[in-house]
C-alpha positions as CSV (number, residue, x, y, z in Angstrom):
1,X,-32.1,-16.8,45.3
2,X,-32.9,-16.1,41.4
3,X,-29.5,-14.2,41.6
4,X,-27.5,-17.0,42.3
5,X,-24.8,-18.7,40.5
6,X,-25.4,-22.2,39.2
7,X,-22.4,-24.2,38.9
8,X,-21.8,-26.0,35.9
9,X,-18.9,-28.4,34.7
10,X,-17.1,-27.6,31.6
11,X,-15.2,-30.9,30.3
12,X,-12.8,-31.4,27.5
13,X,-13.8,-34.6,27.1
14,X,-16.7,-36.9,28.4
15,X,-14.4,-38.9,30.7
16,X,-12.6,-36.0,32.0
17,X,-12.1,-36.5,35.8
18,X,-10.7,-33.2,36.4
19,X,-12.3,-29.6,34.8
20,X,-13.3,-26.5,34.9
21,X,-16.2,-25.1,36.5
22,X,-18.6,-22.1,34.9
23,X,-20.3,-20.1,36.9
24,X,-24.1,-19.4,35.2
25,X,-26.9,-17.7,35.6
26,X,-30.0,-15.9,33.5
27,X,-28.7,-12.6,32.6
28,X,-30.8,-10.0,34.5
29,X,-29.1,-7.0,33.0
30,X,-31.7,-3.3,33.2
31,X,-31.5,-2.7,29.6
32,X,-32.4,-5.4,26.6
33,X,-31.1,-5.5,23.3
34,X,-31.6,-7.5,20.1
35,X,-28.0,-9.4,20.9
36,X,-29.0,-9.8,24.6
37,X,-32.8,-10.6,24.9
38,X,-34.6,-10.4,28.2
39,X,-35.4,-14.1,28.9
40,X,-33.4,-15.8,26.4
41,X,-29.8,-15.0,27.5
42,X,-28.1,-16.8,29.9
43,X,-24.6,-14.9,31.9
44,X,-21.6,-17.3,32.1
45,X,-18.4,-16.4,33.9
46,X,-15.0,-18.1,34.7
47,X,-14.6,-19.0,30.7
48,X,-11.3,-20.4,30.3
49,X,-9.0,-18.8,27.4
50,X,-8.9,-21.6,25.0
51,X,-12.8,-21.9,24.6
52,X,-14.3,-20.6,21.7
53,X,-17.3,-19.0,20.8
54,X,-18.1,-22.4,18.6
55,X,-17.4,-24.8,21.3
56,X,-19.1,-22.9,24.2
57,X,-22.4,-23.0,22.0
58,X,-22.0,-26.7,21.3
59,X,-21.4,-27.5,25.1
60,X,-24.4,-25.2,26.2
61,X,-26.2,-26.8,23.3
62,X,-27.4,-30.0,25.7
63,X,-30.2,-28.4,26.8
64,X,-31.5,-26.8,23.7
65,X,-30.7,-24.6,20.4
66,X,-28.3,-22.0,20.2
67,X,-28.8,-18.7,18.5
68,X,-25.8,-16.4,19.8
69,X,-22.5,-16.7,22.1
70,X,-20.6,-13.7,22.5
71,X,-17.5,-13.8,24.7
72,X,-16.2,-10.9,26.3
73,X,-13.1,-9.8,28.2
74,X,-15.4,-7.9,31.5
75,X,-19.3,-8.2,31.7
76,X,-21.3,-5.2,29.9
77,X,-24.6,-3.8,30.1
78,X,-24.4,-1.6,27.1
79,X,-26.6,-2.6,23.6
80,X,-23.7,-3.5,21.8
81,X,-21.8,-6.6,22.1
82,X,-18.3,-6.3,21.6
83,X,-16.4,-9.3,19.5
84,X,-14.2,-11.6,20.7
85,X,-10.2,-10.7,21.1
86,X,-8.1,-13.1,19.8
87,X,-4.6,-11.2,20.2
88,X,-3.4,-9.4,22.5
89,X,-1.9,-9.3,26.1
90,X,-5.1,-10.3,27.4
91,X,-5.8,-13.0,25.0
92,X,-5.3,-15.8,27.6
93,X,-7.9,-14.4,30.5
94,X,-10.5,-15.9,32.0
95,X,-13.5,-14.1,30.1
96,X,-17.4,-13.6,30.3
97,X,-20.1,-15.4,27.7
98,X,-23.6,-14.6,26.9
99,X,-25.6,-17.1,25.4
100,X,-28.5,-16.4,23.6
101,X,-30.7,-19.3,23.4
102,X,-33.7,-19.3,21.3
103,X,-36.2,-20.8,23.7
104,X,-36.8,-18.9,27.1
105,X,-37.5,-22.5,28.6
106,X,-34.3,-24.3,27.2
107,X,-32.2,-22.2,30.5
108,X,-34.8,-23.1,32.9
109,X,-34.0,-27.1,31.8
110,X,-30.3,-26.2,31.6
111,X,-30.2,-24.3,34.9
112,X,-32.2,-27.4,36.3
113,X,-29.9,-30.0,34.6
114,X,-26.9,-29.1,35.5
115,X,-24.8,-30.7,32.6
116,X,-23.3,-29.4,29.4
117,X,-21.6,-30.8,26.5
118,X,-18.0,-31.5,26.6
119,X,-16.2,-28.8,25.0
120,X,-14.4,-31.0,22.0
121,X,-17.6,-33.0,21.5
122,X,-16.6,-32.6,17.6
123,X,-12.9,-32.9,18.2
124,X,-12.4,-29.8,16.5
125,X,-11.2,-27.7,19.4
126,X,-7.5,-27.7,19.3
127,X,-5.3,-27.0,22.7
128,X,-1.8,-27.5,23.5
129,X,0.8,-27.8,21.1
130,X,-1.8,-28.5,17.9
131,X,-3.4,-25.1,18.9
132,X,0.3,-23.2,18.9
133,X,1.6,-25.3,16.0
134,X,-2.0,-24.4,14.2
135,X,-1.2,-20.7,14.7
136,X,2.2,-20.9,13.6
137,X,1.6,-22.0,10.3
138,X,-1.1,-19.7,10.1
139,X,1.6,-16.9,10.4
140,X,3.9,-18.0,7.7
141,X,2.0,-16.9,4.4
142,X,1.4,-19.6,1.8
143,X,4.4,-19.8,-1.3
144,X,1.8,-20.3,-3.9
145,X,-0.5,-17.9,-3.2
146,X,2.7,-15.3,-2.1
147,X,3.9,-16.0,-5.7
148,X,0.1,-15.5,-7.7
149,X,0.2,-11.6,-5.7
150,X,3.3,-10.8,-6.8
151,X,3.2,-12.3,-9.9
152,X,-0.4,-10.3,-10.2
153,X,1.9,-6.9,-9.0
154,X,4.7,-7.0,-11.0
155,X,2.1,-7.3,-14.4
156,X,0.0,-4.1,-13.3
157,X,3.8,-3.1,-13.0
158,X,5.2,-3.7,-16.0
159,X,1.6,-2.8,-17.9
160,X,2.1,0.8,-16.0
161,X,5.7,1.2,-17.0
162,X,5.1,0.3,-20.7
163,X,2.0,2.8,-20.8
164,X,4.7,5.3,-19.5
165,X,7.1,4.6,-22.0
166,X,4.4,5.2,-24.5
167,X,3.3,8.3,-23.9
168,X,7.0,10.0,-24.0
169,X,7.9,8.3,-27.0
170,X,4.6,9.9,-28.8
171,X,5.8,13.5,-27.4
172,X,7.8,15.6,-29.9
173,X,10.6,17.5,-28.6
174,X,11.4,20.8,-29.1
175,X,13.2,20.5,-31.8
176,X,10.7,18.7,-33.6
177,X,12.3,15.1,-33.7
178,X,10.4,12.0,-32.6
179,X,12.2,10.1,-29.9
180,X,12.7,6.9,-31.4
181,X,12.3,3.7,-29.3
182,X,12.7,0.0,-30.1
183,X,8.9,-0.2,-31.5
184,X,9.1,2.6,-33.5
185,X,12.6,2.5,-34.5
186,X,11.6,1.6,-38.2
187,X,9.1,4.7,-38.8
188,X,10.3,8.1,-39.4
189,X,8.1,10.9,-38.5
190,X,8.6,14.5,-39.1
191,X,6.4,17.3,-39.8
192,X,6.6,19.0,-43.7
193,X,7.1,22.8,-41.8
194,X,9.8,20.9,-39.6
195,X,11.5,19.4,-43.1
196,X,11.1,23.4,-44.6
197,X,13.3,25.1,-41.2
198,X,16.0,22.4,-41.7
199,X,16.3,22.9,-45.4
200,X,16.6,26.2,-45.2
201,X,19.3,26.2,-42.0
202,X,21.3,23.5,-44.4
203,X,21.2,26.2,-47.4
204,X,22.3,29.3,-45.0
205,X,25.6,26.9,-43.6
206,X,26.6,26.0,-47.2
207,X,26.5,29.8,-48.3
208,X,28.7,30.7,-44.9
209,X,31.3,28.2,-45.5
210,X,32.8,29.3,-48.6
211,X,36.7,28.5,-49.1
212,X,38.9,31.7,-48.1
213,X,42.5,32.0,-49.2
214,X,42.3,28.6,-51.4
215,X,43.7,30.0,-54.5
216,X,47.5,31.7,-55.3
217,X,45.8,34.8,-56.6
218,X,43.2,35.0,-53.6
219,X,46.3,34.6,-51.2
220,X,48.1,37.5,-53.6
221,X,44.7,39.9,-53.5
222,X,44.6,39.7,-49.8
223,X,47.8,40.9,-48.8
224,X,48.1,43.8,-51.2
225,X,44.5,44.2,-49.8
226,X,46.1,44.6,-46.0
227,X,49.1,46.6,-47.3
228,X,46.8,49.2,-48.8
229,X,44.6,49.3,-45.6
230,X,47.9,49.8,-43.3
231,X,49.5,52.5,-45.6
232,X,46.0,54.6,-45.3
233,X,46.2,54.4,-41.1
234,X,49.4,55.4,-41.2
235,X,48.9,58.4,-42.9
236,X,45.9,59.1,-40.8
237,X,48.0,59.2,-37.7
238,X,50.4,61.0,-39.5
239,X,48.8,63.9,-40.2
240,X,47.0,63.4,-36.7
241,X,50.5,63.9,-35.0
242,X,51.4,67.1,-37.2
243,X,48.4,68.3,-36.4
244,X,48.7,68.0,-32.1
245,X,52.4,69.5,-32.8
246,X,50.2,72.9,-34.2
247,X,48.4,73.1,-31.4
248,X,51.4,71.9,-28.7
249,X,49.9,69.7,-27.5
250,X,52.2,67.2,-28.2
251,X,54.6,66.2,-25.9
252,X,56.6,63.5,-26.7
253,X,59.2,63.6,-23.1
């Protein structure tokens, strides 16, 4: 039937004796697309979970050129092909693969073969403890290139904090003083109306502060000054109390 599975062995190597086996036939699917073409794709299942997109196309490659392998976690009839996962709690699953060839006829010789390329035909596909030391090392991020990114951040850093620095020091404060930093610690700035208001505060002080009580005679002056002014209150309240005593209102028990 044109619906049946053709079985095809996937080797590691050439003299592999033991292997996996695909399971392939011409993709039949109801709707075409650009990424699947009617004629030219060819539907692979039982992909082991080390295979990659690169090695499946160089094993399929046998029986003619290869212009597309997409490999996919469940088979799919929609337009879009979705990429390979490569993370994930599915990562190790059997998946799907369609390959696109670029001659209709190249699956009809591959379909009638029966033989594929081994899988590291190039020795480039890694398995086993290279693969997981591979994508260890991967993970740890390289020293030099760790040390050019933050060497990179911490000058857009410092540029940023100096720009800061240089934009208070060129406000005036309310007062109408300059801030003064190290680069402009030599330069004194001050506006002439600024110069005018301290001059004139400077002359009010001095004509506040005059020297009280210095002199004998200034000493003398202002205690017969505060004699004089206690007599005059006391004769005030004097003539105040004589004057409640006329009217009775003064009740002194």
């Amino acid at each position: 039937m044109a619906n049946e599975f053709t079985v095809l062995p996937l080797k590691f190597e050439e003299g592999d004796t033991h292997f996996h086996q695909l399971f392939v036939k011409k993709n039949t699917a109801k709707t075409s697309s650009t990424k699947k073409p009617a004629g030219r794709t060819l539907y692979a299942v039982n992909v082991p979970p080390y295979v990659t997109a690169a090695s499946l196309g160089l094993a399929f490659s046998a029986a003619g050129a290869i212009e597309r392998v997409s490999l996919q976690e469940k088979p799919s009839s929609k337009k879009s092909v979705p990429e390979q996962k490569t993370a994930g709690k599915d990562h190790f699953q059997f998946k799907v693969a369609y390959v696109v060839f670029r001659d209709e006829n190249d699956i009809k010789k591959l379909l009638k073969k029966r033989q594929i390329n081994p899988l590291n035909a190039d020795q480039q596909l890694l398995t086993g403890i290279e693969k997981w030391s591979k994508s260890y090392q991967e993970r740890i991020p390289d020293p030099v290139a760790m040390q050019a990114e933050i060497d990179m951040y911490m000058a857009t850093y410092d540029k940023a904090v100096e720009k800061k620095k240089l934009e208070e020091s060129r406000q005036t404060q309310d007062d109408g003083w300059t801030t003064v930093t190290k680069k402009n610690s030599g330069v004194f700035s001050q506006k002439q109306s600024v110069v005018k208001k301290l001059e004139k505060k400077l002359d009010s002080d001095r004509s506040t502060k005059e020297l009280r009580n210095f002199y004998t005679f200034q000493i003398r002056e202002s205690k017969k000054n505060e004699i004089i002014s206690l007599r005059k209150k006391y004769d005030r309240d004097l003539k105040k109390m004589e004057q409640m005593k006329k009217t009775k209102r003064f009740k002194p028990y």
